[in-house]
N, C-alpha and C positions, 0 to 999 in steps of 0.2 A: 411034385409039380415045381418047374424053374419059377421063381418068381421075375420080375421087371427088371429089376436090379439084380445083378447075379456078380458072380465072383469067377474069377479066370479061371480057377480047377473045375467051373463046369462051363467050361467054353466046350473040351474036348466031347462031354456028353451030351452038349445044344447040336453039336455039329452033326454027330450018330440020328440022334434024333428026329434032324430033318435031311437025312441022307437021300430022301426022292426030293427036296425042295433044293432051290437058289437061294442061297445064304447071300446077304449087301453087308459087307461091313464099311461105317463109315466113321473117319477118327479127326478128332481136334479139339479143340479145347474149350468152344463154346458159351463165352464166358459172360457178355450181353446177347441173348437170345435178339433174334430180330426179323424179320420179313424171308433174307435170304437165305437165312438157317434154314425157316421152315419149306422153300423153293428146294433149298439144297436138299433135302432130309425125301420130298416127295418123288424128284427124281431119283434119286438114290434110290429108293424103293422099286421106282419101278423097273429095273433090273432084274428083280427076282422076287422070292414071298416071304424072306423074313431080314428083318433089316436089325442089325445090331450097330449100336453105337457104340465107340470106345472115345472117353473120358480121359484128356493128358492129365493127370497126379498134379498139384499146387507146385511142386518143387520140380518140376520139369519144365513148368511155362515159362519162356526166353523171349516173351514181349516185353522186357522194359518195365522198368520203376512202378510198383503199386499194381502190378498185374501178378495172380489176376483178380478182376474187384471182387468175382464171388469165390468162396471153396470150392473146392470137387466134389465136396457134399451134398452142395445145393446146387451146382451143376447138374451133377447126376439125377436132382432129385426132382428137378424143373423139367429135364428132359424125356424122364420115366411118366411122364404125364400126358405126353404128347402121344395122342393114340396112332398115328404113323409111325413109332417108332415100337419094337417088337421087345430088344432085351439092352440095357444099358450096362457098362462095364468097366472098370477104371484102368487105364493105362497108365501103371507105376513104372516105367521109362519113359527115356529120350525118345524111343520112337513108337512107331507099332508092330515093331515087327514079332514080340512076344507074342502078342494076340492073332495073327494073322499067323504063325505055327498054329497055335491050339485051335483056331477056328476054322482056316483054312475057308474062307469065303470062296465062291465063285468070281464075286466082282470085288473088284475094291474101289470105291468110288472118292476122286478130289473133286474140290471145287472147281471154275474157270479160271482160278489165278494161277494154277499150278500147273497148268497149259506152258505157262511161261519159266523156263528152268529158272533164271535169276532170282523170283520170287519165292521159291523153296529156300528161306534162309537159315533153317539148320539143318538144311546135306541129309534127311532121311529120305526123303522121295527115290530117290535112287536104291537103296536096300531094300526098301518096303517093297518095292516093284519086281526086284528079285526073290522075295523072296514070295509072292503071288503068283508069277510064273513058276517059281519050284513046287508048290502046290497046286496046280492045276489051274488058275483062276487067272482073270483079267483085270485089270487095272481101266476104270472109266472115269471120262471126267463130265462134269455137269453143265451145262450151256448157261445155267440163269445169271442173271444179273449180279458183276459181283457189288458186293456189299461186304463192311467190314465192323468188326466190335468195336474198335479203337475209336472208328471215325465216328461208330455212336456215343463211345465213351466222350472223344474230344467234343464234339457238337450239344451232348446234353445236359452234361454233366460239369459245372462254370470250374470246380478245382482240376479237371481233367486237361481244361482248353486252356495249356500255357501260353500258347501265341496270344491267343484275345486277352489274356492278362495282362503278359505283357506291353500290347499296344497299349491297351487301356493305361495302364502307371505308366506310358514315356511319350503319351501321345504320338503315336506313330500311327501313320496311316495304311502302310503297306509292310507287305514281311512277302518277300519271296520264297518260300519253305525251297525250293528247286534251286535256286540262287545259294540257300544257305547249306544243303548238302552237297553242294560241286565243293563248296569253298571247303568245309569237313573232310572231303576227300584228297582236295590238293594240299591243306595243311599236312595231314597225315604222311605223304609224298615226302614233305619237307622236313617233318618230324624225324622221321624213322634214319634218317644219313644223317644226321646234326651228334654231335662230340658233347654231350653234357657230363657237368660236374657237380658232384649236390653232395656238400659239405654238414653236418652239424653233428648233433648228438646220437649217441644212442643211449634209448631208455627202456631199462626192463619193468615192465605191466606187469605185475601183478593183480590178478581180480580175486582175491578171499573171498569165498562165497561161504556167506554166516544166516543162520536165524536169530533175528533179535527177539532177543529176551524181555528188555524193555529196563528201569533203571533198580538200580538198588535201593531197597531199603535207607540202607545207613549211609548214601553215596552219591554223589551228584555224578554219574557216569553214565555210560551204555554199557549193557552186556549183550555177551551174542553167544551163540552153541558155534563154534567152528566146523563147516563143512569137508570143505573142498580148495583146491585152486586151483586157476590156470594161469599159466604163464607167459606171455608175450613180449618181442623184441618189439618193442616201439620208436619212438621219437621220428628220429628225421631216415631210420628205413624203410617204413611205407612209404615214404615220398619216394623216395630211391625205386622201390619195390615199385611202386606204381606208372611212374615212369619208364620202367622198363617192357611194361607193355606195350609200351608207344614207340619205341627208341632203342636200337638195335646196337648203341653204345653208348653206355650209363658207366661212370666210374663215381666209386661213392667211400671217402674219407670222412676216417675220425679215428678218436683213440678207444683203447680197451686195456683192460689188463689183466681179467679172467682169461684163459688160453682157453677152457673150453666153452665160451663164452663167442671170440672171434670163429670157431668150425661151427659152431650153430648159425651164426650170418651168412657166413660165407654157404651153408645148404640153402637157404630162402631162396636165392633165385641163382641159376646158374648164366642170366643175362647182365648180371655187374661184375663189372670189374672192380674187385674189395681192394682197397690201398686203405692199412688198418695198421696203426703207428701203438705199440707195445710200449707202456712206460711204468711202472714198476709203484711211482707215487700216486701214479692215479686211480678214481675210484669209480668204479662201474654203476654207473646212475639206477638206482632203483625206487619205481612208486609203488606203493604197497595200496591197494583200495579195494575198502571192505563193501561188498556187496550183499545186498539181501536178496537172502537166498529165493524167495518170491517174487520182488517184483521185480529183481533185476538193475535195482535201483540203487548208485554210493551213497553210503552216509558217512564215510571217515577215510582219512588215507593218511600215510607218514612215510617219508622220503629218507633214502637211505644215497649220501653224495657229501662231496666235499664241500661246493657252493662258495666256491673262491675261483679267483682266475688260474686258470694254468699257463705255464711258460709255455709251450706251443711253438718247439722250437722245429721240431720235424715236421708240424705241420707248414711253418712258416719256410720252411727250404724245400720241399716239394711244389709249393703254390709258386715260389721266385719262379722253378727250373719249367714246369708243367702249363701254369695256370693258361697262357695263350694257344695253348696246344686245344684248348675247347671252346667250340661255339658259345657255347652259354654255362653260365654257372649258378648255380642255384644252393643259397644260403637258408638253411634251417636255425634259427636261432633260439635257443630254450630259455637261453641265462644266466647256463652252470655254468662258465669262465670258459670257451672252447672257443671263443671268439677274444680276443685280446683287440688291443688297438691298432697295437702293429698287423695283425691278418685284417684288418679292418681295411685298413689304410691300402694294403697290398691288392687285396678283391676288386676294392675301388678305382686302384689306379691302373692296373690291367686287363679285368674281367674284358671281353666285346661282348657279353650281355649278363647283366648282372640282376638277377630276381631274389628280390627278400622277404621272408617272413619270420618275421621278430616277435617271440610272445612275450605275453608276463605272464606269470603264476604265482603262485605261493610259493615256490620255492627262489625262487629272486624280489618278489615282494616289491614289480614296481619299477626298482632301475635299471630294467631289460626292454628299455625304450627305443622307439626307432629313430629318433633324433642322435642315435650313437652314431648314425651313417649319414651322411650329408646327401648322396648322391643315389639312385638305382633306376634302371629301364620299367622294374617292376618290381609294386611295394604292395605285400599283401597282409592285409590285418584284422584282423575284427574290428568292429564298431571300437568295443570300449579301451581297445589300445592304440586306436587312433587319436580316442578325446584324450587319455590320459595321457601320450607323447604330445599333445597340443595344450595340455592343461585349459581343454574347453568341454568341458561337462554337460553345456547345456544350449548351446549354438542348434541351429538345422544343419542338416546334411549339405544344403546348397552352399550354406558359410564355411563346413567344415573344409567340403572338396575346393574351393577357392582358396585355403587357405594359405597365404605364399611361403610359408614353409614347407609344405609339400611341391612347389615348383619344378624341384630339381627331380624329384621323383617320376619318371616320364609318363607311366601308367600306372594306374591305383586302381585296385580291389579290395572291396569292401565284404566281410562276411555278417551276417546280421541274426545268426542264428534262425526263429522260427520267423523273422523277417523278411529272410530269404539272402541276398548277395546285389554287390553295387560293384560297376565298374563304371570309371572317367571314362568321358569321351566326348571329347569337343565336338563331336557333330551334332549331339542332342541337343534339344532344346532346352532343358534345363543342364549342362554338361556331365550328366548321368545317365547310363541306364541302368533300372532299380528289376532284377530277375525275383520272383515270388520262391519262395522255399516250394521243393515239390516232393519233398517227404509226405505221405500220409499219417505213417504211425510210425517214427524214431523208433529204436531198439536202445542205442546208444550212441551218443554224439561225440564222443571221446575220436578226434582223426577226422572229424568231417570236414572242419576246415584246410586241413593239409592235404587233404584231397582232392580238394577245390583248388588249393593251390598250385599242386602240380599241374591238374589239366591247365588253368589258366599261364602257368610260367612257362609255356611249351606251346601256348594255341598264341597265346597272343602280338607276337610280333609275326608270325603269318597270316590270323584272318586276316581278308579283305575289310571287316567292319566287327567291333564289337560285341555283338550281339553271337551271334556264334561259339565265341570265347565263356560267353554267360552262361548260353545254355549249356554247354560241354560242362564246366565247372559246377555248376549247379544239380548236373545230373551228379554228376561225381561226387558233390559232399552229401547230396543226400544218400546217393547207394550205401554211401560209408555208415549213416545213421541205421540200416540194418543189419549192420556187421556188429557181433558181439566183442567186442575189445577188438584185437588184431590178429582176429581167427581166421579172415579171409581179406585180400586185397579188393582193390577197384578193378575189375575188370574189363580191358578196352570192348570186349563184347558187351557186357552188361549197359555199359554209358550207350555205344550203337545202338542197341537196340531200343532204348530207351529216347534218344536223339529220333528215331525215325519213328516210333510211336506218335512222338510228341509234331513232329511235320504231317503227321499222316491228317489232315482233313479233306 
């Protein structure tokens, strides 16, 4: 006997089975059950006498940020309960058309949204439909009323409904969602032909993946069993990297002096242009961070670098000859010495759009302040290197962003960790808007802000208004929080879809 739930190897013997019936196979992802599911699920049915559902796999769902809320476990598990429904099944791909071989339904039934070709946003409708006619069958679609999970998700659920959040923290009273995806689209227009330049470090990630042991007897230390590692090209690449999704010429400088060190960048993406200056004294930045092997969590790290300034004399005669040759340039700054005063001075005084973000760490300990630069279009930072270049610890945010040492800075982004993200903007009523963090569950936070900061140094002298720029950035640092170190970029699909989740009410 098939049981409810079945397995794809007996799809081919479900089908034998009922070779005098009408097989309805119908497929999606299901994720807030709702009124229209079960409309959808009845008609579907009535097509023929045995309806199967196929279940998209957790790692195939391409809704955006925090989707989907349930597993496929309790998808599947919710749905197999529904006495209208005959055998439920998981679909571990992109699309369905695995299961619609083995089962070869008569009908294959969509919703009424999928009436509309635009609305099919990942391109399988079209294979699945061929590959239903290569099987004998017809493709139908459903008349009910449509309805959507997302807009149950954003309507019921208060951390799902980022618009009403954000009204709420900036007192606004209206948000155009249709207003704010035209403007999304024309930035995009303007992004993809613009000449950027994104300057800093690179820095090799190491994540040592250990079990601790716990301390020594005789020793005030930690021990750990050493596992594993992986390796990752970091610093101010994924900026570069992530930009080049956006932007169809990205050239991306700095030094190296590993040789096979520079062919391993230069594979990451074949949409930059690598300008990679070989100097013989210099030392290839490396952080070493010891993870537990369980929770995934650092508790120790050690830096392998010089941590002095370097002469930066090829960088400083490529930026004289080049530097105007780009719309925008976008400075990564860590703190190892790859920024002197003279390329300081230089950025400054020719950049025609000049975006910064300046960290501190432990490994500059501090005087990797953004008060080294007088001037930028766009200054982005975290909270606590804002107070610490303002030596104000303990001011509100309203005193910080007024604060006239930041004047010359023309726009400011604020990263606030589980806070969320701040951008100036004189149109507010307090001259902020304050964006909610829309992470659920962090993996790792290590690149969320650089993340944020790309989108934001690339959206914001195009949007038409702020808000747009927030949300984009704020999608983007959080996607970064389920990226495990720098195993996968930001990808401009993932922020879309996630951008149009989050308009969808």
């Amino acid at each position: 006997m098939i049981k409810k739930i079945i397995n794809t190897k007996n799809l081919s013997f479900l089908r034998k089975k009922n070779s005098k019936k009408k097989v309805v196979l119908a497929h999606g992802v299901f994720d807030i059950l709702h009124l229209g599911h079960i409309n959808y699920f009845k008609e579907a049915k009535s097509f023929g006498d045995v309806l199967v559902v196929s279940v998209t796999s957790d790692q195939y769902v391409k809704k955006g940020l925090n989707r989907p809320y349930f597993k496929h476990e309790l998808r599947m598990k919710l749905l197999s309960e529904l006495s209208i429904i005959d055998h439920v099944v998981l679909s571990d791909a992109p699309s369905s058309i695995n299961i619609i071989k083995l089962l070869k339904p008569n009908f294959y039934v969509k919703g009424p949204d999928y009436k509309i070709k635009n609305n099919d946003k990942a391109g399988n409708l079209g294979p699945e439909e061929k590959e239903v006619i290569k099987n004998n069958g017809q493709i139908k679609f459903t008349s009910g009323e449509l309805l959507s999970s997302t807009r149950v998700l954003n309507y019921s659920f208060e951390r799902f409904n980022i618009l009403s959040t954000i009204k709420k923290n900036n007192r606004l009273l209206n948000i155009n969602v249709h207003q704010i995806y035209d403007d999304y689209q024309n930035c995009l227009k303007k992004i993809k032909n613009e000449k950027i330049l994104v300057i800093g470090e690179i820095i090799l990630d190491n994540y040592l993946y250990s079990e601790t042991l716990g301390m020594p007897s005789k020793e005030n230390i930690i021990s750990v069993k050493y596992e594993h590692q992986k390796n990752f090209i970091g610093g101010a690449i994924p900026v570069a990297s992530t930009i080049s999704q956006l932007c169809k010429n990205v050239t991306f400088v700095s030094y190296f002096n590993k040789k096979n060190l520079k062919n391993k960048i230069e594979n990451i993406s074949k949409n930059i242009n690598y300008k990679l200056f070989y100097d013989k004294k210099f030392v290839d930045i490396k952080k070493n961070r010891f993870i537990d092997l369980n929770t995934k969590k650092k508790f120790f790290e050690y830096y392998n670098f010089n941590n002095q300034e370097f002469d930066n004399i090829k960088l400083y005669n490529y930026l004289s000859s080049n530097i105007k040759k780009f719309d925008k340039v976008i400075v990564c700054d860590f703190g190892h010495g790859l920024f002197n005063k003279n390329i300081i001075d230089l950025l400054q005084k020719k950049s025609k759009i000049l975006c910064l973000n300046i960290q501190t760490n432990s490994g500059n300990r501090g005087y990797n302040l953004f008060k080294k630069y007088q001037k930028s279009d766009i200054l982005a930072l975290d909270e606590p290197e804002i107070r610490l270049g303002l030596q104000n610890r303990y001011s509100s945010l309203d005193d910080i962003i007024k604060s006239k040492d930041l004047k010359k800075f023309k726009d400011l982004v604020i990263t606030r960790g589980v806070k969320g993200l701040i951008i100036k903007d004189k149109k507010s009523k307090k001259d902020y808007l304050n964006f909610p963090a829309f992470v659920v569950n962090a993996i790792d936070t290590m690149g969320a802000g650089d993340a944020a900061y790309a989108y934001a140094s690339m959206f914001l002298n195009h949007s038409k208004s702020k808000l747009l720029t927030g949300l984009v950035s704020s999608i983007a640092g959080a996607i970064k929080t389920t990226i495990i170190g720098h195993e996968n970029i930001v990808k401009k699909e993932q922020v879309e879809r996630t951008l149009e989740s989050i308009l969808k009410i």
